[in-house]
Each structure stands twice: as structure tokens, then as C-alpha cells.
C-alpha positions as CSV (number, residue, x, y, z in Angstrom):
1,X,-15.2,16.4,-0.3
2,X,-13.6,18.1,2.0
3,X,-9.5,17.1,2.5
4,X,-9.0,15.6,5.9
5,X,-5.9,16.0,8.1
6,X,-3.2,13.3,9.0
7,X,-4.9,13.0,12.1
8,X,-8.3,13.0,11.1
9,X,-7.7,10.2,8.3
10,X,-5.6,8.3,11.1
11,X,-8.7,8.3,13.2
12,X,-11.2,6.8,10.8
13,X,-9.1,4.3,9.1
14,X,-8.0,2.6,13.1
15,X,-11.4,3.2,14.2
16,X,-12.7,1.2,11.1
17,X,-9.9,-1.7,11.6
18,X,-11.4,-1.3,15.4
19,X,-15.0,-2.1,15.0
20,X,-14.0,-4.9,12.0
21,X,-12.5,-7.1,13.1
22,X,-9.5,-5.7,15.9
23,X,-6.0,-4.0,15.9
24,X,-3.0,-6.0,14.0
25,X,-5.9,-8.7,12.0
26,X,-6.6,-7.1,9.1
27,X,-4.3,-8.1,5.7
28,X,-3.5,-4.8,5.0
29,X,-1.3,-3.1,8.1
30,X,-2.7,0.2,9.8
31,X,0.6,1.9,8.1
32,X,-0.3,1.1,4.5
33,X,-3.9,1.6,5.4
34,X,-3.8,4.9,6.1
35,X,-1.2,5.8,4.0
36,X,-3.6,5.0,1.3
37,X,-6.4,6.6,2.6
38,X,-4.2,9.7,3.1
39,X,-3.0,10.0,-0.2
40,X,-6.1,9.0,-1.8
41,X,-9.8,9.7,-0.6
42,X,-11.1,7.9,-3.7
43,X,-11.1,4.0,-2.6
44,X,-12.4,3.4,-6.6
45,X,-9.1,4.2,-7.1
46,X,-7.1,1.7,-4.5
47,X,-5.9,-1.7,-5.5
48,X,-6.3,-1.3,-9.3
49,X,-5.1,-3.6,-11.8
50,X,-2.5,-2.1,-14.5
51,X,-1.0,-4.2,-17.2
52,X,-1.0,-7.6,-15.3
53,X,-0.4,-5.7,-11.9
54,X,-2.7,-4.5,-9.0
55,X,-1.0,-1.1,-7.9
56,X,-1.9,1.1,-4.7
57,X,-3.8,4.1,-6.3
58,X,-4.1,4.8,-9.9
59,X,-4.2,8.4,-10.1
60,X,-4.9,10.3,-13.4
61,X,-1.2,11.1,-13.8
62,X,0.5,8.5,-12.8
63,X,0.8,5.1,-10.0
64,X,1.3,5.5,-6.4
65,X,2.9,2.8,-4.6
66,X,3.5,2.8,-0.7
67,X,6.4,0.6,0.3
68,X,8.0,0.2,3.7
69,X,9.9,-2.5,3.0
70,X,10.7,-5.0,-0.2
71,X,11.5,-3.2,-2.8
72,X,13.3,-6.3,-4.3
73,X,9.9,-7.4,-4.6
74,X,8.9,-4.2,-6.9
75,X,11.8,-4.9,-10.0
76,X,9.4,-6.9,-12.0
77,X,6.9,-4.1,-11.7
78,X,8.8,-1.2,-11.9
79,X,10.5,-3.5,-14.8
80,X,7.1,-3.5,-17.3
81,X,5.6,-0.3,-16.1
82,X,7.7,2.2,-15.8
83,X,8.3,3.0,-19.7
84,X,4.6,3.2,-20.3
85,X,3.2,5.2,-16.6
86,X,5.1,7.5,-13.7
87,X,5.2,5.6,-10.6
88,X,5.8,7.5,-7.2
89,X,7.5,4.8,-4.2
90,X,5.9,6.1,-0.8
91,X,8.6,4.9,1.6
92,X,7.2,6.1,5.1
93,X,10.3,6.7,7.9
94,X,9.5,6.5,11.6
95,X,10.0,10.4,12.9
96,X,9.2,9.9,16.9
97,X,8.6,6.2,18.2
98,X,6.5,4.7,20.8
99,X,6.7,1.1,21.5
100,X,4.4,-0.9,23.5
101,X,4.0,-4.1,24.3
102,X,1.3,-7.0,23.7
103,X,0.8,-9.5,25.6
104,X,-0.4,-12.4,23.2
105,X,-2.5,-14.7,26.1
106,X,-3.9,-11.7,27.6
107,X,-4.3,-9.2,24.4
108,X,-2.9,-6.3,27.1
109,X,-1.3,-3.5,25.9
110,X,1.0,-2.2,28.1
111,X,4.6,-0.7,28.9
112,X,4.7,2.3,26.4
113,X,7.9,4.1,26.4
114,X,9.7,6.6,23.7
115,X,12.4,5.4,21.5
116,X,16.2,7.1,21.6
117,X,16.2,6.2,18.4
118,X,16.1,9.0,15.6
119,X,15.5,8.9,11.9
120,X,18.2,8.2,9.4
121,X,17.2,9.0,6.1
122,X,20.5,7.1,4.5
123,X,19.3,3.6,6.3
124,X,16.9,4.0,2.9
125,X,20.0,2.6,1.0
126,X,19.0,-0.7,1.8
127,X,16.2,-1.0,0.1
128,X,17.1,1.2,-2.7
129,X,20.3,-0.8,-3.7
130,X,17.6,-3.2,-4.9
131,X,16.2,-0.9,-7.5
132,X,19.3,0.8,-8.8
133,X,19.3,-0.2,-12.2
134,X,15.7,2.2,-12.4
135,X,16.5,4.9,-10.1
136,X,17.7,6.8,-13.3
137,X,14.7,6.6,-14.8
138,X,12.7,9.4,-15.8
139,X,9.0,8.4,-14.3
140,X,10.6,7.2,-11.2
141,X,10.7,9.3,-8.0
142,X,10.1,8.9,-4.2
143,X,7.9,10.8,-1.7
144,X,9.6,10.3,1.7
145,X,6.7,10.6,5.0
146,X,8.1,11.6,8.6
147,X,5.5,9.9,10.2
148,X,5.6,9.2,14.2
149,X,4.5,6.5,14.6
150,X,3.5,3.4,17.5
151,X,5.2,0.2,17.5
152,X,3.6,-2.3,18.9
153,X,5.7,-5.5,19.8
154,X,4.4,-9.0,20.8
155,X,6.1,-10.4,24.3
156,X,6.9,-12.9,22.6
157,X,10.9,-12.7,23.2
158,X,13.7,-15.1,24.3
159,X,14.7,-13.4,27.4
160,X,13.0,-13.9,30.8
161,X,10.8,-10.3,30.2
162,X,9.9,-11.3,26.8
163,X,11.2,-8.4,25.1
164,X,14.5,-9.3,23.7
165,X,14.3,-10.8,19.5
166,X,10.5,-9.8,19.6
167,X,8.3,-9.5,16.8
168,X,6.4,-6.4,15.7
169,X,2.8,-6.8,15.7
170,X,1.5,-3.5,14.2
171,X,3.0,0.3,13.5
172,X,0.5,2.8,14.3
173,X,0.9,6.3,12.2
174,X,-0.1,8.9,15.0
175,X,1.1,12.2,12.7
176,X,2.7,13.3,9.9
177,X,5.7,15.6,10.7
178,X,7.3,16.6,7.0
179,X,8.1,15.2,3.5
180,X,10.5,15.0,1.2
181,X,10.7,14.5,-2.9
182,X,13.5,13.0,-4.7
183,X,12.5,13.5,-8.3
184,X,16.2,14.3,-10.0
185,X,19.6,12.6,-9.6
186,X,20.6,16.1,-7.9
187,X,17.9,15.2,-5.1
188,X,19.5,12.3,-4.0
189,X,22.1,14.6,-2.5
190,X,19.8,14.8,0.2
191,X,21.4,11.7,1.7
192,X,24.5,13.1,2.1
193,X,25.0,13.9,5.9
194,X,25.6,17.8,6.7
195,X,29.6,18.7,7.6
196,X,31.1,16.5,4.8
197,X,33.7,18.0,2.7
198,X,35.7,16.7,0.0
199,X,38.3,14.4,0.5
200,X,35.5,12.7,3.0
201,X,36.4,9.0,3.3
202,X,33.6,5.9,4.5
203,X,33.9,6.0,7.9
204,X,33.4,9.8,8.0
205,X,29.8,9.3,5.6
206,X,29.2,6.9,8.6
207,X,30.1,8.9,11.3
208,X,28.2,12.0,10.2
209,X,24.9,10.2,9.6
210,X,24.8,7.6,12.2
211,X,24.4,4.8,10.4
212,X,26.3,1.4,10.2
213,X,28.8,0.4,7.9
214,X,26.7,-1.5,5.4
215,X,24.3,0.8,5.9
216,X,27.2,3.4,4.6
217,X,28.9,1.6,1.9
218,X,25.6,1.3,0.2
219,X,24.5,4.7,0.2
220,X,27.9,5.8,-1.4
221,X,27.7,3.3,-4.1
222,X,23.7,5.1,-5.0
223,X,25.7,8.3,-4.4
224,X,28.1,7.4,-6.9
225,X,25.7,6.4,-9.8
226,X,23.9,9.1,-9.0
227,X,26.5,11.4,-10.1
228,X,26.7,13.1,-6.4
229,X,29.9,12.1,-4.9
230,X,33.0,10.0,-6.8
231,X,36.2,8.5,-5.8
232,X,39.4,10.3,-5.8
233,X,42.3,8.3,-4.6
234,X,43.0,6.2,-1.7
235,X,44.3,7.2,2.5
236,X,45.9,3.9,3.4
237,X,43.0,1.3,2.6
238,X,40.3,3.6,2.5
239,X,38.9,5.6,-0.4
240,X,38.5,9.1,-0.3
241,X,35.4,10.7,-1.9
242,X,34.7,14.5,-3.6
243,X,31.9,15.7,-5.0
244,X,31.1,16.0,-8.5
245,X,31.2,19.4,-9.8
């Protein structure tokens, strides 16, 4: 069989959804759908049960997982598996967003417009924070997708246009822009914003990547276990950070 393109996979998957049964209804989201299809061709080898767990894809070499979110939800399987099989954590980041808006009487679509916002590779600490006590481990590692992507959002809001607080309906991948492994601990320095030098305190790791301060405190604590970046003394009540030689 031939390997299809992004786009090409991205086509049949939402045409299927389409002609089944409509956009948004399915139980799998377009996202993971695709995704799946994407990675790999071979259904027989989708939603496959492994020691008391149904994974993604069970490839020959190893377990593919596609997360977007949760990955609390993943300790007790990355808990029994991990010693025995190499798991790879697809976490998919929006590159380019459009969002549109459903109308939930109607079923309209309508209002598309591009998002200012851009991606943030660090805003992954939150959901890696959950993992940390495996993100050591030597069959773990991540493939990070640039996808942009179509959000579609129901009017379904508390403001007088409907918009404000609403809720996401579906995320449409449209193409895939680039990727990016982290396979070692020296690959998580990839988080660490460009322009930092040492003596670097929080706000500056916040500052540089554009992220909040959660969002910041977080991703220096992985940093730190990882080995990429450690403490060095204090500037007032602040902490000032180096980088590990």
C-alpha cells in the first residue's frame, strides 16, 4: 500500500465520519482519528488489548499512544507496561488555528476567523508534571505533531454573542507542519526558550516563552529532574537558574 499524505489521510478519515453518521458524533474525535490513521494504515492494528489494556496501535516494536490531553489518566498504564514494551505518547500541538462557530439549533457553521494565538511548546508541562516519576524511563519518549488545525466551538456561551466560556465541539487537523522527538533527558532541553543564559531567574523562562506562570514553574521543576537546568542561589525572592554542564 502506498503511504498517503497528511492531507490525503485527513480527507478520508472526515469524509468517512461525514457519510457515518456527521461531524463532532462519532466517540472517537476527528484529532485522534486521524492521527491514528496517519500513523498507522493497518486498522488490525488500532485499539489492541495489551496486558489488561487496550492501546492505540500496537506496532511490532513497540505501543503508540496519541494523547492530547489526560495524561494523569495514563500512570496506571505507563505504570505496568512500560518495563515489559516501549511506549511512544503522541501529544499533537495546534500550529495555525481556525475557529468557527456552531450554531447548536441550526447546525450552521459560521464566523471562521484565524487565531493570534501561537504554539508554546513549554504549555506541555502541564500534562507532563503528571508523568514525571516515568519520564526517566528508558522505553518512554514523545513524538510532538505541529498540526494546524480547526476549532470548532458551540455558541453556546454566557455572553449576549454566545461566544464567551464556550465549549469546543470538534478540532479538525487540516496539515501537518513538523515534528519533534524527545527520546533522551538531553531532549527535553528543547523546552527551554531561545536567549536564556545562566543566572536566568522564573519570570525570565516566562517571559522568553510566553507562557504563564504556572505554566513556567512547572516546566523548570521537569527541567530540573531532567538534569537541564538547576538552581544556583537566590536575587531577592527569586531563584536564579544555570545550566548543568
Amino acid at each position: 500500500m502506498e503511504e498517503e499524505s497528511f492531507e490525503e489521510v485527513v480527507k478520508r478519515v472526515t469524509g468517512r465520519c461525514h457519510e457515518a453518521e456527521g461531524i463532532g458524533t462519532l466517540k472517537e474525535k476527528t484529532l485522534h482519528a486521524v492521527l491514528k490513521a496517519y500513523l498507522e494504515p493497518d486498522t488490525s492494528r488500532h485499539e489492541q488489548k495489551v496486558d489488561g489494556f487496550v492501546v492505540d496501535i500496537l506496532e511490532d516494536d513497540g505501543i503508540v499512544e496519541i494523547q492530547t490531553r489526560n495524561f494523569y489518566g495514563m500512570k496506571k498504564k505507563l505504570g505496568r507496561l512500560l518495563d515489559s514494551h516501549r511506549i511512544t505518547i503522541v501529544y499533537p500541538i495546534p500550529n495555525e488555528k481556525q475557529i468557527s462557530w456552531l450554531d447548536p439549533k441550526s447546525g450552521e457553521i459560521t464566523g471562521s476567523r484565524r487565531s493570534p494565538k501561537k504554539p508554546h511548546p513549554q504549555e506541555m508541562a502541564h500534562e507532563l508534571i503528571h508523568i514525571l516519576p516515568y519520564l526517566n524511563h528508558p522505553n518512554l519518549s514523545f513524538r510532538i505533531m505541529y498540526i494546524d488545525v480547526e476549532d470548532i466551538k458551540l455558541l453556546n456561551g454566557w455572553d449576549e454573542t454566545k461566544k464567551k466560556g464556550a465549549e469546543r465541539y470538534e478540532r479538525i487537523p487540516k496539515r501537518l507542519v513538523s515534528e519533534k522527538y524527545i527520546r533522551s533527558r538531553e531532549d527535553y532541553s528543547y523546552f527551554v526558550p531561545e536567549g536564556l543564559t545562566d543566572g536566568f531567574t522564573q519570570k525570565d523562562f516566562k517571559k522568553s516563552a510566553k507562557i504563564t506562570t504556572s505554566c513556567a514553574q512547572r516546566m523548570l521543576y521537569i527541567l530540573m529532574k531532567q538534569g537541564i537546568v538547576e538552581r544556583t542561589g537566590r536575587k531577592g525572592r527569586a531563584y536564579i537558574y544555570s545550566f548543568c554542564a
